[in-house]
MIDOSE-1310 file (N, C-alpha, C; in nm, 2 decimals, decimal comma, always signed):
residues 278
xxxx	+4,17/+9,70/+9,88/+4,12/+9,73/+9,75/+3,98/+9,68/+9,74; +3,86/+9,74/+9,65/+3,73/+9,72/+9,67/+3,71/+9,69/+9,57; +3,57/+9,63/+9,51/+3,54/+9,55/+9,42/+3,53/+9,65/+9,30; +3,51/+9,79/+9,30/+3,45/+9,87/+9,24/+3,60/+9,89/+9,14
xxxx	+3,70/+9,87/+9,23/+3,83/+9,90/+9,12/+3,90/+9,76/+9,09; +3,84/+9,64/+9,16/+3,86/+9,54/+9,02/+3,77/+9,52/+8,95; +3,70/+9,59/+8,91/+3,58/+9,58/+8,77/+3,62/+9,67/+8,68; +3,63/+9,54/+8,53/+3,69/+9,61/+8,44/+3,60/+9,72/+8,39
xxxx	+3,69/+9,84/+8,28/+3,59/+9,96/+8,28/+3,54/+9,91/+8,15; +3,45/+10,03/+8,12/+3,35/+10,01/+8,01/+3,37/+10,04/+7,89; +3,35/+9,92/+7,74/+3,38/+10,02/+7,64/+3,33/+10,10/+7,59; +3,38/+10,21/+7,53/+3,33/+10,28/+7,44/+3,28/+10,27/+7,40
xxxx	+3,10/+10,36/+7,32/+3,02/+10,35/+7,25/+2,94/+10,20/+7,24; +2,93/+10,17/+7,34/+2,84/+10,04/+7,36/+2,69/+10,07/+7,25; +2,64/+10,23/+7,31/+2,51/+10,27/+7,30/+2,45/+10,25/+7,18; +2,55/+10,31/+7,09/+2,57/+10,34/+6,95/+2,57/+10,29/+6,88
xxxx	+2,61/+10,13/+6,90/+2,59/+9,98/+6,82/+2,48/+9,94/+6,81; +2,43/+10,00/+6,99/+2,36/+9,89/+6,98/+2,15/+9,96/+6,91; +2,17/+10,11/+6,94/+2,07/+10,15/+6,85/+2,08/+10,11/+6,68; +2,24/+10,09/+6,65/+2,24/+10,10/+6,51/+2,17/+9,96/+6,46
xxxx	+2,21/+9,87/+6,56/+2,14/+9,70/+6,49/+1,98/+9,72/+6,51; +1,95/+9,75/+6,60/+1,76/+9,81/+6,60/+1,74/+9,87/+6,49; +1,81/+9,94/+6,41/+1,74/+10,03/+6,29/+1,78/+9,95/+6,16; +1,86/+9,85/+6,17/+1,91/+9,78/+6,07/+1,81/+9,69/+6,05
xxxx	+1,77/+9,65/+6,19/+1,63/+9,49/+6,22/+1,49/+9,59/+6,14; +1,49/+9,69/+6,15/+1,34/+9,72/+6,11/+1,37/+9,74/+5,95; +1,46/+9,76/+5,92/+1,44/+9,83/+5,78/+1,45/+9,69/+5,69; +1,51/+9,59/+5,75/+1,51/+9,44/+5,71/+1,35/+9,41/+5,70
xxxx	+1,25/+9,43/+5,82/+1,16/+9,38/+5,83/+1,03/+9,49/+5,70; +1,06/+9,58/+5,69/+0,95/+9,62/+5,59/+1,03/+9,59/+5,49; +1,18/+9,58/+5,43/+1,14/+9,50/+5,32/+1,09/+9,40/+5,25; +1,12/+9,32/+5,40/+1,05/+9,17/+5,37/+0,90/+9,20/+5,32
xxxx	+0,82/+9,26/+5,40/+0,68/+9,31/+5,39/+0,62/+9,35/+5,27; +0,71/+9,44/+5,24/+0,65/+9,51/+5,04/+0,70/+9,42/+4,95; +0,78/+9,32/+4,98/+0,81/+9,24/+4,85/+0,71/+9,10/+4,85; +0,63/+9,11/+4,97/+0,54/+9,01/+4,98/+0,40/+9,04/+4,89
xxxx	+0,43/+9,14/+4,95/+0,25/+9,24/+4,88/+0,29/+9,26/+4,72; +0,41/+9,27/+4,68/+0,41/+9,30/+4,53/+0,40/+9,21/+4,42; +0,38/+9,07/+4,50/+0,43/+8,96/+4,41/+0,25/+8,91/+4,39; +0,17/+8,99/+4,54/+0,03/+8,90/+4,52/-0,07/+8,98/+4,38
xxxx	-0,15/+8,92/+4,35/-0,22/+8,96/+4,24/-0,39/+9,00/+4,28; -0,48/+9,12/+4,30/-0,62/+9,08/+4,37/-0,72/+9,12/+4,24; -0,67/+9,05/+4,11/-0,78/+9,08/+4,03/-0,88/+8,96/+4,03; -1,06/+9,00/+3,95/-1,12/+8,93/+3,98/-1,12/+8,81/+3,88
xxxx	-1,12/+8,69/+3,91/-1,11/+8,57/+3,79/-1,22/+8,56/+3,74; -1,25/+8,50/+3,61/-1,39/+8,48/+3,54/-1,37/+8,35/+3,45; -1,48/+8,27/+3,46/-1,49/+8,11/+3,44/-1,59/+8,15/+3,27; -1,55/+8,01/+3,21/-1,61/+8,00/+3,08/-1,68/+7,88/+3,00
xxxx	-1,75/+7,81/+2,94/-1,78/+7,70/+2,89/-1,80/+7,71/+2,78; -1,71/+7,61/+2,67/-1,68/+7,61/+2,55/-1,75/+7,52/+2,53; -1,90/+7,52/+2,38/-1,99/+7,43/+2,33/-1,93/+7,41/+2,19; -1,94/+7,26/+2,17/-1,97/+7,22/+2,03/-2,06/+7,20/+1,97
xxxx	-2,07/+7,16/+1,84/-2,17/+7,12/+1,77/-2,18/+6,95/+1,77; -2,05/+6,90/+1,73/-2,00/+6,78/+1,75/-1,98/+6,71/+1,87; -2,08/+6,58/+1,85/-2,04/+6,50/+1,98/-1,93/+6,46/+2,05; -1,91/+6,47/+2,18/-1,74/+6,45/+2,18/-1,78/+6,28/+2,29
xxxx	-1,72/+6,21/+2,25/-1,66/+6,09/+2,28/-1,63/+6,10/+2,38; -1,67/+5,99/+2,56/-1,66/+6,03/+2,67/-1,53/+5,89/+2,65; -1,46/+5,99/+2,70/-1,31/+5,97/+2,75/-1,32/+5,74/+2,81; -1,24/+5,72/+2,76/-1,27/+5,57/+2,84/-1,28/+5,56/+2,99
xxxx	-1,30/+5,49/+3,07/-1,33/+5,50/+3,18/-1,15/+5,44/+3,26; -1,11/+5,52/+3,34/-0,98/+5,48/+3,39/-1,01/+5,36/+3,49; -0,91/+5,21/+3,43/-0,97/+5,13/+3,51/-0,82/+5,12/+3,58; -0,82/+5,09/+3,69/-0,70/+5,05/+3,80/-0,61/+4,94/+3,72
xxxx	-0,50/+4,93/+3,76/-0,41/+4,88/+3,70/-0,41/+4,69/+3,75; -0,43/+4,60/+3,72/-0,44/+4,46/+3,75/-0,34/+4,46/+3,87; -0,44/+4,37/+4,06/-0,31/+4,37/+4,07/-0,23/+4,29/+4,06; -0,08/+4,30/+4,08/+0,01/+4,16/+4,06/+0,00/+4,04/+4,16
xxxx	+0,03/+3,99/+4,04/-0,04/+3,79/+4,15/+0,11/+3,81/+4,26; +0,03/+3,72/+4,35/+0,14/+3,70/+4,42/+0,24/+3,61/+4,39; +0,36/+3,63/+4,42/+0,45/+3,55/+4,38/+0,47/+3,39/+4,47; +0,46/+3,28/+4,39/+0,47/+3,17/+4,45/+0,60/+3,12/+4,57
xxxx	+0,58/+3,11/+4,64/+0,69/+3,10/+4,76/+0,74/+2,98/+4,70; +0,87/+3,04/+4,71/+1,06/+2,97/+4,70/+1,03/+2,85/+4,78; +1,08/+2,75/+4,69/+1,04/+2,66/+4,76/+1,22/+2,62/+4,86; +1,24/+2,55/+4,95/+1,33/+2,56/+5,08/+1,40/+2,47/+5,03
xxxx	+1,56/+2,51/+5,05/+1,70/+2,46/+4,91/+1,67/+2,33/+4,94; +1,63/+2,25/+5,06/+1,62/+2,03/+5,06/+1,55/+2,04/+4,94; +1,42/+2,11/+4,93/+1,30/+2,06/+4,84/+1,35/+2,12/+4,71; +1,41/+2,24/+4,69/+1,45/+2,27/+4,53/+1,58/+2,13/+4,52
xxxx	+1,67/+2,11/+4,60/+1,77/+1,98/+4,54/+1,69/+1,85/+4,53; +1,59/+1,82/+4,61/+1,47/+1,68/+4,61/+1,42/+1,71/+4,44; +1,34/+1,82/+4,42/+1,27/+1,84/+4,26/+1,37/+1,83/+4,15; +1,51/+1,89/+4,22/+1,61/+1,86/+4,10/+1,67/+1,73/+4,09
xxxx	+1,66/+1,66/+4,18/+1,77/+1,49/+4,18/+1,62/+1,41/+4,08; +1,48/+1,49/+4,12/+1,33/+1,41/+4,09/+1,37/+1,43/+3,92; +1,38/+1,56/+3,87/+1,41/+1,57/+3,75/+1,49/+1,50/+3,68; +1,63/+1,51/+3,73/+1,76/+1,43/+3,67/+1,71/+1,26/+3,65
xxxx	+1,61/+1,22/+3,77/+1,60/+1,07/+3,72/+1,50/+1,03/+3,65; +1,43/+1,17/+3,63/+1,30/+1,15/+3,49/+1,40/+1,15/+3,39; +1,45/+1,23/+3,35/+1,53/+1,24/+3,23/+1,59/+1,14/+3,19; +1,72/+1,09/+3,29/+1,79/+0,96/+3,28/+1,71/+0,83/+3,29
xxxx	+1,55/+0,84/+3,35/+1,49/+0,67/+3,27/+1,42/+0,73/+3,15; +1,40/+0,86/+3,08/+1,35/+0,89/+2,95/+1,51/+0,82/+2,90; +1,60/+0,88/+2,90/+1,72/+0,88/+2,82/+1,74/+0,67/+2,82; +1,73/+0,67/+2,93/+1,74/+0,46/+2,92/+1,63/+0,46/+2,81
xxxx	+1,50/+0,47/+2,80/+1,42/+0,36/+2,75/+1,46/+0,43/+2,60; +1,46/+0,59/+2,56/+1,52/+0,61/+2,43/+1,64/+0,48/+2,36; +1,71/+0,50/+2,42/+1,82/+0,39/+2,41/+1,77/+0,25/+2,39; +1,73/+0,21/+2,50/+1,68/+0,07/+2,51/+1,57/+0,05/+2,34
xxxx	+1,53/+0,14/+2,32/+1,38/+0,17/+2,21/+1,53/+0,13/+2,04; +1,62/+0,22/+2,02/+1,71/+0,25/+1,97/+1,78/+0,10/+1,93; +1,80/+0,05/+2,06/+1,86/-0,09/+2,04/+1,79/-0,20/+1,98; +1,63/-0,16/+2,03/+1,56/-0,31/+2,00/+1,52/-0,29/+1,81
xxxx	+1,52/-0,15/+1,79/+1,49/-0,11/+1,66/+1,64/-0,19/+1,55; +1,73/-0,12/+1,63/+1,89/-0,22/+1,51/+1,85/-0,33/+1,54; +1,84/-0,42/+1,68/+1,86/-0,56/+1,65/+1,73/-0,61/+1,54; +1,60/-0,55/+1,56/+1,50/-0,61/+1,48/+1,53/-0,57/+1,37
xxxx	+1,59/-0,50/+1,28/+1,62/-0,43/+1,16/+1,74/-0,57/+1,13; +1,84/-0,59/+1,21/+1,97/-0,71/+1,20/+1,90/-0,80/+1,11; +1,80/-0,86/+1,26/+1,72/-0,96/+1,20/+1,65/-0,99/+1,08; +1,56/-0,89/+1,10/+1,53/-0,93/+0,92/+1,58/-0,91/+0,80
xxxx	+1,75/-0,80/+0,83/+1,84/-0,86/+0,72/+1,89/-1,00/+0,72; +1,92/-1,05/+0,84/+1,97/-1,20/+0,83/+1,88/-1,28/+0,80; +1,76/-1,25/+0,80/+1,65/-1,34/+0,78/+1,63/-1,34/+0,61; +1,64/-1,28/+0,58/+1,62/-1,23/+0,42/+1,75/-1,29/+0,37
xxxx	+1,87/-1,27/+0,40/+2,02/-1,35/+0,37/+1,97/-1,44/+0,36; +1,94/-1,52/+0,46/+1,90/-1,67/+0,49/+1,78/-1,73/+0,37; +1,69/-1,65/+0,37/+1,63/-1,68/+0,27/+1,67/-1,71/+0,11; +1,71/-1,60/+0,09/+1,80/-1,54/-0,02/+1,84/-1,69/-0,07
xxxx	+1,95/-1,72/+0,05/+2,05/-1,82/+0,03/+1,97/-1,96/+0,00; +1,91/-1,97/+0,07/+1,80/-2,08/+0,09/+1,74/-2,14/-0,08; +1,68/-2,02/-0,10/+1,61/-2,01/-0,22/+1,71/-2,01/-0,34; +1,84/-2,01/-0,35/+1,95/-2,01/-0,45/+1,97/-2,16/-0,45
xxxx	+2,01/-2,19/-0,35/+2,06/-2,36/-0,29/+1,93/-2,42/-0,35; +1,81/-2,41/-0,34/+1,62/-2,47/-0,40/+1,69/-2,47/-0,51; +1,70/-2,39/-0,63/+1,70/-2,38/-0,75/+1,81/-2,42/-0,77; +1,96/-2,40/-0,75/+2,05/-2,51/-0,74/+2,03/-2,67/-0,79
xxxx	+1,99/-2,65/-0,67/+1,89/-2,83/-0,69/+1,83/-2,89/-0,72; +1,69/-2,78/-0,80/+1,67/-2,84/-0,90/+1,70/-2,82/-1,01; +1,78/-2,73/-1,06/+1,87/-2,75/-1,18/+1,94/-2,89/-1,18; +2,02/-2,91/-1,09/+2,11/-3,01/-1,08/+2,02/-3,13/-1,12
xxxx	+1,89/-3,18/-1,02/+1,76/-3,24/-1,10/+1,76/-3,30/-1,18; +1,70/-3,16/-1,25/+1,65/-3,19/-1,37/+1,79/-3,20/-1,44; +1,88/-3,13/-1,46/+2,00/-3,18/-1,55/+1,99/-3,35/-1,52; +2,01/-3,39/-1,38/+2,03/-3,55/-1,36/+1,91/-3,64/-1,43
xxxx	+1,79/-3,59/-1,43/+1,67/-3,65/-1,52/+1,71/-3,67/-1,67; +1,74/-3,52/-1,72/+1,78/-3,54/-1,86/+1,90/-3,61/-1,90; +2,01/-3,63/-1,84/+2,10/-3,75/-1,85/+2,07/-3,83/-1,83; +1,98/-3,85/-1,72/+1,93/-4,03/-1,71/+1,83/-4,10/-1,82
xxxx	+1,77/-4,02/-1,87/+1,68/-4,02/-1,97/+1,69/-4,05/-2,08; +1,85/-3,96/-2,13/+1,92/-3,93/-2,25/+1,99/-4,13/-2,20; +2,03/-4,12/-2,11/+2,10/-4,23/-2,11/+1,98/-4,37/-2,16; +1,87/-4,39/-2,07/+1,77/-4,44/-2,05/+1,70/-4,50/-2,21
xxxx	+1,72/-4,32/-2,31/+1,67/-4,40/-2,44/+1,79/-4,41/-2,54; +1,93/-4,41/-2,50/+2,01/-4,46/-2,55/+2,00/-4,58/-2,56; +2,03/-4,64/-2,43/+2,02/-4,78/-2,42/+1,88/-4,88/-2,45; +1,81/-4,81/-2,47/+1,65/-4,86/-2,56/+1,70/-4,85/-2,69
xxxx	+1,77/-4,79/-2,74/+1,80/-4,73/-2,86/+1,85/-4,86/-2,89; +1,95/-4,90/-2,87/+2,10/-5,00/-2,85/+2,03/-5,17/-2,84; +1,93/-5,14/-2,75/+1,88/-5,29/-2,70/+1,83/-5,33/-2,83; +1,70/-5,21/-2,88/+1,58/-5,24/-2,94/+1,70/-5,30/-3,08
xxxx	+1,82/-5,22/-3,11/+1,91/-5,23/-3,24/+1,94/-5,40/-3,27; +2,00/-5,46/-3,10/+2,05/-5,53/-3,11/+1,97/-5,65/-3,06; +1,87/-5,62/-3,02/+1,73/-5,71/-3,07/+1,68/-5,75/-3,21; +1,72/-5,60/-3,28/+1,65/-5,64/-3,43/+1,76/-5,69/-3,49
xxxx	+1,85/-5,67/-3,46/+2,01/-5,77/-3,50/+2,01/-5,94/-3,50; +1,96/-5,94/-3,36/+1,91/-6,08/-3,33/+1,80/-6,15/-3,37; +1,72/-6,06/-3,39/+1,58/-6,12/-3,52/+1,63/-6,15/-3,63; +1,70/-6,05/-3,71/+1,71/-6,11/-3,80/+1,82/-6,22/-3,86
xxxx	+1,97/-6,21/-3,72/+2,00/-6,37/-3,76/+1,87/-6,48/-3,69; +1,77/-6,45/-3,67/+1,75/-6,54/-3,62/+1,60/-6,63/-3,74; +1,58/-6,54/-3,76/+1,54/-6,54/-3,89/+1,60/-6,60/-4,02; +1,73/-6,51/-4,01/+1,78/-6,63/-4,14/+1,80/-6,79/-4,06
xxxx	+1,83/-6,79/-3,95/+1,87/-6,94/-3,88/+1,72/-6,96/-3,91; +1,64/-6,92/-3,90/+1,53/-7,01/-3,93/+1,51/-7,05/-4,07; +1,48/-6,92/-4,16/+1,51/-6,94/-4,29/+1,60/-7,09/-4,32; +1,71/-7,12/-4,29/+1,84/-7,17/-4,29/+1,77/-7,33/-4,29
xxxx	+1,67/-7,33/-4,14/+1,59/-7,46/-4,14/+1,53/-7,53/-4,22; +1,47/-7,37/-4,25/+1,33/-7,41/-4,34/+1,39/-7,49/-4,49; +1,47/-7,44/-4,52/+1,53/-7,43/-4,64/+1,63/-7,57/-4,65; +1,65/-7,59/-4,54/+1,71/-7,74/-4,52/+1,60/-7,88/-4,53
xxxx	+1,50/-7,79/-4,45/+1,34/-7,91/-4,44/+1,28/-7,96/-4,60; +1,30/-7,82/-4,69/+1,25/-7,86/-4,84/+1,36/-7,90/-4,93; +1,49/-7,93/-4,84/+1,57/-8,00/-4,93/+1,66/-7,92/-4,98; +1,68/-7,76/-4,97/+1,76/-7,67/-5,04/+1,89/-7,64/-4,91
xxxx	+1,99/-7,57/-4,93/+2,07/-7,58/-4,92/+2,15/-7,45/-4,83; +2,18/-7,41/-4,70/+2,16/-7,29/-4,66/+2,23/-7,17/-4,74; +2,32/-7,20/-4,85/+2,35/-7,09/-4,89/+2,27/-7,06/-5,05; +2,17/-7,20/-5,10/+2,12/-7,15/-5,21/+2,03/-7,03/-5,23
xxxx	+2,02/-7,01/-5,32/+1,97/-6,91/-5,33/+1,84/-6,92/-5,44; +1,81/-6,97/-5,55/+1,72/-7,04/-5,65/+1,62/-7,07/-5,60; +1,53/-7,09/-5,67/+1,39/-7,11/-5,68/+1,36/-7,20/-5,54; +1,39/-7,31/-5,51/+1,40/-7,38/-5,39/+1,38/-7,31/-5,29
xxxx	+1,48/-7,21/-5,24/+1,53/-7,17/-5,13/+1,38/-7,01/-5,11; +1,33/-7,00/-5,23/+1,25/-6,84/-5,28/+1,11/-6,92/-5,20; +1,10/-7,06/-5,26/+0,97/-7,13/-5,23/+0,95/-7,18/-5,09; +1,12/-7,19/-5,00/+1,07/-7,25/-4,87/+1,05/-7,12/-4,78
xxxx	+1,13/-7,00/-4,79/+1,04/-6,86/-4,74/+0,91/-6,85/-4,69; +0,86/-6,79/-4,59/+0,71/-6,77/-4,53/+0,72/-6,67/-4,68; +0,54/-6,63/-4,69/+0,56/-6,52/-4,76/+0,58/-6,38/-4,70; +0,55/-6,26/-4,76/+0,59/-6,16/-4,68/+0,45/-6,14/-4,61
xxxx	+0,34/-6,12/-4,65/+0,18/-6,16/-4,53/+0,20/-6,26/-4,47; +0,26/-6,34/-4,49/+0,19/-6,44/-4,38/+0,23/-6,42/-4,22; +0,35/-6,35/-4,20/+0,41/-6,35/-4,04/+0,28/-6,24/-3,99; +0,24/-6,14/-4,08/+0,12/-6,06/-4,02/+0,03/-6,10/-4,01
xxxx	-0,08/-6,18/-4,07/-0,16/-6,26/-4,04/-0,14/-6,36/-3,92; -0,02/-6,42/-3,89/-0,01/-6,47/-3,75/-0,01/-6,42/-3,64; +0,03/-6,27/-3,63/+0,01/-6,19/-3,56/-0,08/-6,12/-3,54; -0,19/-6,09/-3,67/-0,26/-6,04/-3,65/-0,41/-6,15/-3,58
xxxx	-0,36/-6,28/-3,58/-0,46/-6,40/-3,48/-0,41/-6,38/-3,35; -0,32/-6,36/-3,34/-0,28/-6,37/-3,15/-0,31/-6,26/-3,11; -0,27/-6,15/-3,18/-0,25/-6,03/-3,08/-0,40/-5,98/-2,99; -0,54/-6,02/-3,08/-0,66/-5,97/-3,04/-0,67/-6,11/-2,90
xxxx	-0,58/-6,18/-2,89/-0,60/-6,28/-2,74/-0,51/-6,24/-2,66; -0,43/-6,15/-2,71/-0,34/-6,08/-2,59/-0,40/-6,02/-2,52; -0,42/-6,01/-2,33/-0,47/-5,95/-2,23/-0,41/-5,88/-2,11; -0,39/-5,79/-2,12/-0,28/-5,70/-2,07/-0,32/-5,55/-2,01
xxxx	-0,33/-5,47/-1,91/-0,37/-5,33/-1,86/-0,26/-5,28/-1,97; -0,27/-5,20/-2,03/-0,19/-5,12/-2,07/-0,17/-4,97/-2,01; -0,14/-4,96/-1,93/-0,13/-4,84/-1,83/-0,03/-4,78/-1,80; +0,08/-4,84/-1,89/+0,24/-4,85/-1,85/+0,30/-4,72/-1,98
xxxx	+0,35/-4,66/-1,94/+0,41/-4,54/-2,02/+0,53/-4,63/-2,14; +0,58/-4,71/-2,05/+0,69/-4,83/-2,13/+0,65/-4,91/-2,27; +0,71/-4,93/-2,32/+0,66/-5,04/-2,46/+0,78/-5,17/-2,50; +0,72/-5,27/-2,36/+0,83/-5,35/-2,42/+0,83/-5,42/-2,47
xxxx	+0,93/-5,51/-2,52/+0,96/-5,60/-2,66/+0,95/-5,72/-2,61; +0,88/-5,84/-2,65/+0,87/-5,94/-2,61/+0,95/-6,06/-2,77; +1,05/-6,14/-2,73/+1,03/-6,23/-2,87/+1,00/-6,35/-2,83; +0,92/-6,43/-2,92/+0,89/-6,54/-2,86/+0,93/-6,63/-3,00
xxxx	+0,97/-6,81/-2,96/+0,96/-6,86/-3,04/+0,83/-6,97/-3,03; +0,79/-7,00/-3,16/+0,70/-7,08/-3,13/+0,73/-7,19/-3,26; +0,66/-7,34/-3,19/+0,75/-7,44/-3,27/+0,56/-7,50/-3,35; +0,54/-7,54/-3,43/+0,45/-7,58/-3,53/+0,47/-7,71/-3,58
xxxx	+0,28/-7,77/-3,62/+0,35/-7,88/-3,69/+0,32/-7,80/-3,87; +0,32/-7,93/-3,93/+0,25/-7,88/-4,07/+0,14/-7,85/-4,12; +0,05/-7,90/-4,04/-0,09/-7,86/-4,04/-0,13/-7,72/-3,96; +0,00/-7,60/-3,88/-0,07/-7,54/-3,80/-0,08/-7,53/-3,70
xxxx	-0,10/-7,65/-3,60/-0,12/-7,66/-3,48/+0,02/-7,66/-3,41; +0,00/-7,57/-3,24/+0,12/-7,48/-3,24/+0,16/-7,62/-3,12; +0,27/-7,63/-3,13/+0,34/-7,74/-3,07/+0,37/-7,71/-2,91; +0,40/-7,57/-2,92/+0,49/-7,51/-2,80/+0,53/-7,34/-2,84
xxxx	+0,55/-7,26/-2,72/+0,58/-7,17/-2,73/+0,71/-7,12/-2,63; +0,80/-7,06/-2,65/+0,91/-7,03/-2,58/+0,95/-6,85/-2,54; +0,96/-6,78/-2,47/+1,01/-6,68/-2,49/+1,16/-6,66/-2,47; +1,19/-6,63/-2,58/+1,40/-6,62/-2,58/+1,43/-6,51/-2,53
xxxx	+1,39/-6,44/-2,55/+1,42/-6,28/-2,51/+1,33/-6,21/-2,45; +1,34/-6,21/-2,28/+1,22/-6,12/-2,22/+1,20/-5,96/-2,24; +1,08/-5,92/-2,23/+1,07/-5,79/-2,26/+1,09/-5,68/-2,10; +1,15/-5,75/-2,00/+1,12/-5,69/-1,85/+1,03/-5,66/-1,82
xxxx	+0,91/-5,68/-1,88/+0,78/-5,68/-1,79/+0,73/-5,84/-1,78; +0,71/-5,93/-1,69/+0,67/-6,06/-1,69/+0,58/-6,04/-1,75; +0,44/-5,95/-1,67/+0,31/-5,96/-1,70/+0,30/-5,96/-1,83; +0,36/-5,87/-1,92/+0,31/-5,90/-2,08/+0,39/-5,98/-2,15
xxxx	+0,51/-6,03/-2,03/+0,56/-6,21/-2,15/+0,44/-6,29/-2,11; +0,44/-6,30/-2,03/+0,29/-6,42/-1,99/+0,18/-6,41/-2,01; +0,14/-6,23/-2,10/+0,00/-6,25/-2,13/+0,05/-6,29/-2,34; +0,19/-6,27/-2,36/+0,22/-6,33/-2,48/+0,18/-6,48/-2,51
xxxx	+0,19/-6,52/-2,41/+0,24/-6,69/-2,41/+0,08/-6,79/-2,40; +0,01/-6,66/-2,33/-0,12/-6,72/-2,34/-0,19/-6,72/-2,44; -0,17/-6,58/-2,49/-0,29/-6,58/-2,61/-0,19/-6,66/-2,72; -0,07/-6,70/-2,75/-0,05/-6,78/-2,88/-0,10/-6,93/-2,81
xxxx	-0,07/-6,97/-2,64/-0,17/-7,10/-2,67/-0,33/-7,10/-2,69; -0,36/-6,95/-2,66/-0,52/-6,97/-2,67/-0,55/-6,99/-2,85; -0,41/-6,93/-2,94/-0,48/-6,94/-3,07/-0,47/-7,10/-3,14; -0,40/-7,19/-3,04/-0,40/-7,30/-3,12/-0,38/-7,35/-3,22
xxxx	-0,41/-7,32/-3,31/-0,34/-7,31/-3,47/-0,31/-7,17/-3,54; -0,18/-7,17/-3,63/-0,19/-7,05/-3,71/-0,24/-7,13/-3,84; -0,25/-7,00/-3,95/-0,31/-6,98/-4,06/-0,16/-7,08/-4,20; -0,23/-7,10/-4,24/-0,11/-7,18/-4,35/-0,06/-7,04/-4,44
xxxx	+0,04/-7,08/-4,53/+0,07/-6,98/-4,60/+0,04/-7,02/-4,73; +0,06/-6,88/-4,80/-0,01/-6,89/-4,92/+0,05/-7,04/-5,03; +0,13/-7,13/-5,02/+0,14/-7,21/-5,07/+0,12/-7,33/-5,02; +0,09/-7,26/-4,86/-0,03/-7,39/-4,80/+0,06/-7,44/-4,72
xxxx	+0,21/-7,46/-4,73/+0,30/-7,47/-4,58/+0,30/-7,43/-4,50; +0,37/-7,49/-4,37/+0,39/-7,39/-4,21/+0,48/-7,43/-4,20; +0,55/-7,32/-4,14/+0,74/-7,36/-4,11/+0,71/-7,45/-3,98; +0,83/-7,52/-3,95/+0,81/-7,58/-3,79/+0,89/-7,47/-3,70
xxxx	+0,90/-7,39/-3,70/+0,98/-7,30/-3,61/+0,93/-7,17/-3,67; +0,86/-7,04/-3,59/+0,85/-6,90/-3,65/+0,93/-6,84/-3,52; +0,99/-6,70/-3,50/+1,02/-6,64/-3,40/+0,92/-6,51/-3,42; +0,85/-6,46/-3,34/+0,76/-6,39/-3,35/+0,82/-6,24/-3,21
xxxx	+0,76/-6,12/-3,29/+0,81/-5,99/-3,18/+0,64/-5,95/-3,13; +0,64/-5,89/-3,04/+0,51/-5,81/-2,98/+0,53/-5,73/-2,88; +0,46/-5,59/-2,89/+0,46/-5,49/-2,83/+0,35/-5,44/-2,80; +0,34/-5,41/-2,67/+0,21/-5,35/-2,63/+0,12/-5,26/-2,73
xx	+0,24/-5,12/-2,80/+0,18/-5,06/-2,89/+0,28/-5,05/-2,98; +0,19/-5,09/-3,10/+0,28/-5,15/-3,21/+0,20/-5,04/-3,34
């Protein structure tokens, strides 16, 4: 067997296809062609320039857009946790001394309420005391010219028994009788000037500072003969100031004699009072 009859045979109308795709390819290609040329345009263009009368305003000038800053580099997580622990302990000694500021503000505020209490109190307790004081001055006072009151009473009490005991003397010396009462008894009487007049001789020999707010009572007796001349002087009843019993005692020995009385007698016994201011 030879190669010529194992070669497969031929197909049919090979020829026929293959002119028909050649006439298919050209008619493709001029249409492509005229639909190129019908879309172009070859008329001639013509340019124009439009005038105003009005100025026209030249457009602003386009300036470029700023560029953007660069961005500062991230700082590396050690150093962002180092700036944040740096922060937390700014804040936390801000936040202490706020506090610390806070506290010293109450306690100074405490203080000068307690200080003011204390005053307060202070100043109530002052006046307390001297109320109490002076209340104690004016009872001692009240008491003080009570018993001046009382003394000076029972001093003048005692003048005048002592007085009639003198009277009593006197009245025995001229013979009358201590309970008469008649002409006798009218005649042995000082008169009623005459005790002033004896006082009024001593008192300008009395020598005494008077500087003393006090006014005390001195009584003295003084013993006489008939003529006047003073025998002796005694004080019975001191006045609690020595100095003015003993400037009493001087000036009645400086007066030496008293004055007679109007019917020319002197008792032998007078009791006489004197006070600084009389």
């Amino acid at each position: 067997m030879t190669a010529a009859t194992l070669r497969p045979p031929e197909a049919a109308g090979m020829g026929r296809g293959l002119a028909f795709a050649l006439f298919a390819h050209g008619l493709l290609v001029v249409a492509l062609s005229y639909s190129v040329n019908w879309h172009s345009d070859s008329s001639p263009a013509f340019e124009a320039e439009l005038w105003s009368s009005i100025p026209q305003i030249a457009a602003p000038r386009e300036e470029a857009p700023p560029e953007p800053e660069p961005e500062a580099p991230k700082p590396a997580p050690k150093a962002q946790q180092r700036v944040a622990e740096q922060e937390a302990e700014q804040q936390q000694r801000e936040a202490d001394i706020a506090i610390a500021k806070d506290r010293k503000r109450k306690e100074e505020k405490a203080r000068q309420e307690r200080d003011e209490r204390e005053k307060a109190a202070k100043d109530k307790a002052a006046k307390e005391q001297a109320a109490k004081e002076e209340q104690d001055r004016k009872k001692e006072k009240d008491a003080k010219a009570a018993k001046e009151a009382k003394q000076a009473k029972d001093a003048d009490a005692r003048r005048e028994a002592l007085r009639l005991d003198n009277l009593r003397r006197i009245q025995g010396m001229a013979g009358g009788t201590p309970g008469s009462t008649g002409k006798d008894a009218q005649n042995a009487a000082p008169s009623a000037g005459w005790v002033g007049r004896v006082k009024g001789k001593i008192r300008p020999l009395i020598i005494y500072p008077d500087d003393s707010a006090a006014n005390p009572t001195a009584e003295v007796k003084v013993t006489l003969q008939p003529d006047g001349r003073i025998l002796g002087s005694t004080v019975i009843k001191a006045s609690g100031d020595a100095d003015w019993d003993r400037a009493v005692l001087r000036a009645i020995e400086k007066a030496e004699t008293l004055p007679r009385d109007t019917d020319g007698r002197v008792p032998s016994v007078i009791i006489l009072t004197f006070r600084p201011r009389e």
